[in-house]
Residue, then its C-alpha position, 0 to 999 in steps of 0.5 A: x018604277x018606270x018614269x015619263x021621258x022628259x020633252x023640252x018645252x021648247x026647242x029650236x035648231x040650236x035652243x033647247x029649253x026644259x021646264x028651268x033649264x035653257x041651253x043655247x048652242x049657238x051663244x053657248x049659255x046655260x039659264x037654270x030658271x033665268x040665271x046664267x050658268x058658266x060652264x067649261x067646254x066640256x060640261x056645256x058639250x056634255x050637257x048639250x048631247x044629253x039635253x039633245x036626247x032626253x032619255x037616250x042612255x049614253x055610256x061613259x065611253x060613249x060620253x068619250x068617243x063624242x065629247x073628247x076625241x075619239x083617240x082620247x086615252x083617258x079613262x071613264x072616271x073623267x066622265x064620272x067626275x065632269x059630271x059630278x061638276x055639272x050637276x053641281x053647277x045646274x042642279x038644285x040638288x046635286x044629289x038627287x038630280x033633276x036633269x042628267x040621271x044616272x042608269x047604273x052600270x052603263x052611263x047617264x042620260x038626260x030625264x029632264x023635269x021626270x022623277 
């Protein structure tokens, strides 16, 4: 079953902003229907690049190469297991997400408000 690729409602530059979900890149806060989020580093650049491409597939070694340097020697789990903690924090339930979908076999990306 194919589903609708998300828009933002609103964007900017530096704001992005879904239907409950504000990211602001240049304060660097999260609002998940008006209450802010703390995130690390690591899920707030996460959650950016995959909110910046709604629908855009991002494989875990993608995920790598962009968000943590490029010589990174880490091992794709740490993806998986940064975005479990993410999903924790902005989803309503962390076990069938909203926003950040994953595409079996590749990665994730960002479906926004789709189903």
């Amino acid at each position: 079953m194919r589903t609708a690729q998300a828009s933002p409602v609103t964007t900017s530059e530096y704001t992005i902003s879904y239907e409950g979900l504000t990211i602001d890149f240049t304060k660097r806060e999260v609002n998940i229907n008006g209450q802010a989020i703390e995130l690390t580093v690591t899920e707030f650049e996460m959650l950016y690049l995959l909110a910046s491409h709604p629908g855009q597939v991002f494989s875990r070694n993608q995920m790598l190469s962009q968000i943590w340097d490029f010589s990174y020697e880490g091992d794709t789990t740490t993806v998986t297991v940064h975005v479990r903690r993410l999903r924790e924090k902005i989803e309503q339930n962390p076990s069938d997400p909203k926003y950040i979908k994953t595409v079996w076999g590749i990665g994730y990306k960002f479906a926004g408000d789709s189903s």
